[in-house]
C-alpha positions, 0 to 999 in steps of 0.5 A, a space after each residue: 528551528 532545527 532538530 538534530 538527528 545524533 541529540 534530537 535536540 532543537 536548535 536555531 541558526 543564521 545559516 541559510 541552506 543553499 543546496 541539500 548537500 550543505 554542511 553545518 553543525 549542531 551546537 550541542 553535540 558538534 554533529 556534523 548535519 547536512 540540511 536536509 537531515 536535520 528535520 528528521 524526527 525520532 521515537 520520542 520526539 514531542 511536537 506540540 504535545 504528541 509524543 513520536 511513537 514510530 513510524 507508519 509509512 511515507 506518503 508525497 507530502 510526508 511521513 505519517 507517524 504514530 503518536 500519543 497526545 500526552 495530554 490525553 494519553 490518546 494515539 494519532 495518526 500524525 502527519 508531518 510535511 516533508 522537510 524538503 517541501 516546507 522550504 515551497 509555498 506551494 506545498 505548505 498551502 497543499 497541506 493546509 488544505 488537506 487539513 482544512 478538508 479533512 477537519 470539515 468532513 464528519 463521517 464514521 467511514 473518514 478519520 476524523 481531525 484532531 489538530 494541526 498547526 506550524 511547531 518551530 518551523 514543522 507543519 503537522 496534522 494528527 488526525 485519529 488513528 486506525 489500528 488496522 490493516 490496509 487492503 493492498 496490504 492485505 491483498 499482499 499478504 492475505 490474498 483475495 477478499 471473499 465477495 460478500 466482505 468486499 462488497 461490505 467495504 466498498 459499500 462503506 467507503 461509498 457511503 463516506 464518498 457520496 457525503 463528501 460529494 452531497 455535502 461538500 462537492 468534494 472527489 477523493 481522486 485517489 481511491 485505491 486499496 491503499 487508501 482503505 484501512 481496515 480495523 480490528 472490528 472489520 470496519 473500513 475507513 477511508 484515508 487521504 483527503 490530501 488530494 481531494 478536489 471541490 467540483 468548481 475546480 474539475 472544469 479545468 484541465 490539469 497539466 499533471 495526472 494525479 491518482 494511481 495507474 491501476 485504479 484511475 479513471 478514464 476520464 483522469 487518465 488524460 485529464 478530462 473534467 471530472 465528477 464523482 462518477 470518477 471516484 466510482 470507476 476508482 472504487 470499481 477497480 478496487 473492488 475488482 482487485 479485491 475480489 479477483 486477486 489483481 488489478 484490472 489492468 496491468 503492463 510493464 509500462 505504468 503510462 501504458 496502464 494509465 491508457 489501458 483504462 480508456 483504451 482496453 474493454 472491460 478485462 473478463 476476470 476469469 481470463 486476468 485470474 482463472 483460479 479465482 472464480 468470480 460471480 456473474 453479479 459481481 461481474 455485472 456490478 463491475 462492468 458499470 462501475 467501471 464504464 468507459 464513460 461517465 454516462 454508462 456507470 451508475 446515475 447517482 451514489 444512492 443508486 449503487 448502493 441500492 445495487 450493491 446492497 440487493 446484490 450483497 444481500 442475494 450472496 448472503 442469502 446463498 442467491 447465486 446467479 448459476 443454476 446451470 448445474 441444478 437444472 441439469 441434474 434435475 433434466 437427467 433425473 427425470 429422464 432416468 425416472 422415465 425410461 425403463 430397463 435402461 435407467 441403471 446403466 444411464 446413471 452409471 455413465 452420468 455418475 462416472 462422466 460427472 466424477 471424471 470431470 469433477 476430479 478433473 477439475 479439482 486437480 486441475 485447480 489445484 495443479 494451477 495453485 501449486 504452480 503458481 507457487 512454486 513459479 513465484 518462488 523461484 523468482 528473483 524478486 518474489 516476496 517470501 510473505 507472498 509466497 507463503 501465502 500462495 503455498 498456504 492456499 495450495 496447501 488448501 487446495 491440494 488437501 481435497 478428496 480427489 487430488 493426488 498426495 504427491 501435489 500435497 507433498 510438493 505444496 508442503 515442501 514448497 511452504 517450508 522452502 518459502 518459511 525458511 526464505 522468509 526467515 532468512 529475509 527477516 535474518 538478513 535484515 536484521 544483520 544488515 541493521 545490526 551493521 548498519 547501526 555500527 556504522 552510523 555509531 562510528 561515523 557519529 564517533 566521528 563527527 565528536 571527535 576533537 581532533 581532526 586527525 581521529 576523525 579521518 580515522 573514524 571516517 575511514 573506519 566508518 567507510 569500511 564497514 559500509 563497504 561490507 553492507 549488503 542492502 536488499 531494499 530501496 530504503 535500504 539502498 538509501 540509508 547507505 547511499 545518505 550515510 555514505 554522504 554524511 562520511 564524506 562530507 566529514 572527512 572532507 571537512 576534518 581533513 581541511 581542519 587537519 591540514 589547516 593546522 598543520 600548515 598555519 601559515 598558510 
């Protein structure tokens, strides 16, 4: 059972699809499809009672979509396996297993199952959906989280590991910012059980790493046995990513960073990111989160989140770990109280000394800000939303009391350069959908046609106007390349046709 992408209709046939690239056509519009293509489902699409609303995202087992449940006019997530991986045994059981490990876990931080089965040869799985954000979007979009609201996240998605793991000896193996979603109450939950592993399986070595090379534990990183622990160094790198700004570790070379985990000391977050100020409890919490070994993080769940929770308590509190600051002053206004006929002109050198330094410093701060902006701006692959939020938060910084105008001016001019880029991103997408779209149109035109010799024209036509097309994205670089495949594919096909009639002899 096949949908056609031109109709959206269902369709049966006897042909058997030898290679990606093979060619039939759909007996209710005459389109020519290639195999490959024929599962693509579309806004509207029913697959046994779920109504497709749009798509979500892509992950290595599928496409993630929001849908309606007709019946109860409730919006899911719906999670369809790709339609290269049905045709492998292997995969359809991989995905029935994440099915059945989601539906067995009942927690308020894990989405919740709904339904899943086989629909004409389309293995999907709804589960609940959360409207919200996730925090590698966020940190992409928005920038870095305040400590007291990441240490609320990550004590959340613990909690939701550490049931897994008391329950039902289950690891995650994936934790990443990626795979936190945050709604619109402000509450975390955890995503993809899809590679999640029971405890009896881990003593076994693996001939491939799975995880992701920012957040992936030493012991993962060349695949060692592992436990839960694992799943904590992964919430620690997190966590460090989201209260610093960026990952932990980081180099050109993914399969560097995958070693850096088990090879590089503990990465001191003033030197990773020195605009973003980072607590010494936070520090400490992350130094044992993310041990080298299992045996130098925590003992147990239950014990990190006791730790996480006194320590998110003490921040709420205003409980800080520096006094340094307070001490000294208090030190110096005693001294002064005691000495005599000295005491106005020693206040008056702390008094400048300590606004030199702080207008120094403030400066500083925001110099650093602006020029990390204005540098990220002028790179060639620097993403406009990004660098509008950089700009905001120089803007924020540049707008203190002792910084000079002339930075606020430039953090200003700087945001309206990167607003418009970001309009003129927006602006080239949509022209190049727009002639996309006329492209497809003619190449479906095409594919309708009943004379051979209207559909080379088409073809040609078609050809023509992808040749115009500009993408700018990977995804975008793939429609074309596909639509591009699909005309000549055509062509091929009604040229054969063309000449067949010409020549029937023959």
């Amino acid at each position: 059972m096949y949908c056609c992408p031109e109709c959206n209709r269902f369709f049966e046939t006897d042909q058997e699809p030898t290679d990606k690239d093979q060619v039939f056509f759909c007996p209710h519009c005459n389109a020519a499809i290639m195999f490959y293509d024929a599962v693509e489902l579309k806004k509207g699409s029913m697959i046994a009672g779920f109504r497709l609303i749009e798509r979500l995202g892509e992950g290595g087992m599928g496409t993630v979509y929001l849908a309606e449940q007709v019946s109860i006019k409730r919006k899911v997530a719906l999670k369809v396996l790709s339609e290269e991986l049905v045709q492998k045994k292997e995969s359809v059981d991989r995905f029935m297993k994440e099915v059945k490990t989601t539906a067995r876990l009942e927690h308020p931080a894990i989405v919740a199952a709904i339904d899943a089965g086989d629909y004409r040869g389309i293995y999907f799985f709804a589960m609940s959906y959360v409207d919200g954000i996730d925090l590698e979007t966020w940190l992409e979009t928005r920038g870095r989280l305040t400590e007291t609201r990441a240490l609320k996240f990550v004590i959340r998605i613990a909690e939701a590991l550490q049931y897994a793991w008391d329950k039902h000896r289950l690891l995650h193996r994936d934790i990443k910012p990626g795979n936190i979603m945050v709604d619109q109450h402000d509450e975390a939950f955890l995503l993809d059980m899809g590679i999640a592993q029971h405890f009896s399986e881990t003593f076994e070595r693996r001939e491939e790493t799975e995880g992701s090379p920012y957040y992936i534990s030493p012991e993962q990183s060349y695949s060692a046995p592992m436990d839960w622990s694992s799943d904590l160094y992964s919430l620690g790198a997190s966590l460090y990513h989201m209260v610093v700004g960026v990952p932990p570790y980081d180099a050109p070379d993914i399969m560097e960073i995958v070693k850096m985990h088990s090879s590089q000391p503990f990465p001191d977050p003033a030197k990773r990111n020195p605009q973003a100020p980072v607590s010494a409890g936070i520090v400490k919490l992350l130094r044992r989160m993310m041990g080298k070994s299992p045996q130098d993080r925590f003992a147990s769940w239950e014990e990190f989140i006791n730790a996480a929770r006194d320590l998110l308590r003490q921040l709420s509190e205003g409980k800080t770990p520096h006094h340094f600051k307070t001490k000294r002053r208090h030190y110096y206004t005693k001294r002064l109280l005691l000495i005599g006929g000295t005491a106005a002109a020693v206040l008056a050198v702390i008094a400048m000394t300590v606004f030199l330094f702080v207008k120094a410093r403030v400066e500083f701060e925001a110099d650093a800000a602006l020029k990390l902006a204005e540098d990220y701006l002028q790179r060639p692959d620097s993403n406009p939303n990004y660098a509008v939020s950089l700009f905001h938060h120089a803007i924020q910084d540049a707008s203190a009391k002792l910084v000079s105008q002339e930075k606020l001016y430039r953090a200003r001019a700087g945001l309206l350069l990167a607003e418009k880029a970001q309009k003129d991103e927006l602006l080239r997408r949509d022209q190049f959908l727009l002639k996309y779209r006329k492209a497809a149109a003619v190449h479906s035109a095409a594919s309708q046609a009943g004379d051979p010799r209207e559909a080379v024209k088409k073809c040609r036509e078609a050809r023509q106007l992808t040749a115009l097309l500009k993408p700018g994205t990977e995804e975008e670089f793939r429609r074309v390349e596909q639509l591009n495949k699909k005309i000549d594919i055509l062509e091929k096909v009604s040229l054969s046709s063309q000449n067949s009639s010409q020549n029937p002899s023959r």
